[in-house]
N, C-alpha and C positions, 0 to 999 in steps of 0.2 A: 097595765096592772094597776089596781085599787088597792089603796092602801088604806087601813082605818087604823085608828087608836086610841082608847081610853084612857083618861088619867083623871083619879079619886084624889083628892087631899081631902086629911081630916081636919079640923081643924077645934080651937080648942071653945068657941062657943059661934053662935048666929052673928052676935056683932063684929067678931074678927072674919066670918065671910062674908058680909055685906061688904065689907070696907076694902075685903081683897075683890070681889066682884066689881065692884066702884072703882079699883086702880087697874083692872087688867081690862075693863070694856073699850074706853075708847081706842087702847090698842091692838081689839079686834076687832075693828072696821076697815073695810075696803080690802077685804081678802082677795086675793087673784083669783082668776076664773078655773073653777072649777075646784076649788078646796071650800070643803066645808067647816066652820066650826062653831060649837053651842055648846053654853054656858050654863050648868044649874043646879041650885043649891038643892040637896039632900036632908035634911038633918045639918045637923055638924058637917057637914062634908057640902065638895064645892066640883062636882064632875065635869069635864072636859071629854066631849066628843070631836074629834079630827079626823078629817076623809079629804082625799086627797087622789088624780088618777098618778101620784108618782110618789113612791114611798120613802126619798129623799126631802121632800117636800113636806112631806108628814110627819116623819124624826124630827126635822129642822123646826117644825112648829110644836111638837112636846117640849121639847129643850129648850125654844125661847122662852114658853110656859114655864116651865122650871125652873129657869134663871132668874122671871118676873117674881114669880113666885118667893123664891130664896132672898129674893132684894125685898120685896114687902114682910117676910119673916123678921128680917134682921132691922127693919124701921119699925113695926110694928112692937118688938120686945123694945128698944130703945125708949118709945113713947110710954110704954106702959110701967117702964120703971121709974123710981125717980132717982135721975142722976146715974142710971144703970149706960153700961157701957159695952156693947159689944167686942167681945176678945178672941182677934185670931192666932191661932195657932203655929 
């Protein structure tokens, strides 16, 4: 079974997705055989295509996205305040 999956992030201009395109590329190099994935900017937005013949495999690569993702939000607001501080709940 094939499994495919799209994932959109908006984001809030062109320089905050270059710079997320720039931290999540070299960690999609050397994908296993037979998973696909491609990277590319929209507008505002930063779409993610993953293909996969095992749909474990394919969750498991949204989700790592997701997490890169979440970790480059929370450095990204950091930098761009001054002296701002991200606060968990």
């Amino acid at each position: 079974m094939k499994a495919e999956a799209t994932l959109r992030v908006l984001l809030s201009g062109s320089g905050e997705g270059k710079s997320l395109a720039a931290v999540l590329a070299p960690d999609n190099e050397g994908l296993p055989q037979g998973m696909l994935l491609s990277m590319k900017a929209k507008g505002k937005a930063l779409e993610f295509e993953v293909a996969s013949g095992s749909s474990p495999a394919t969750l498991s690569t949204v989700l790592a996205l997701l997490r890169d993702i979440a970790l480059f939000q929370e450095v990204w607001l950091l930098s761009s305040q001054k002296g701002g501080q991200v606060r968990r709940g």
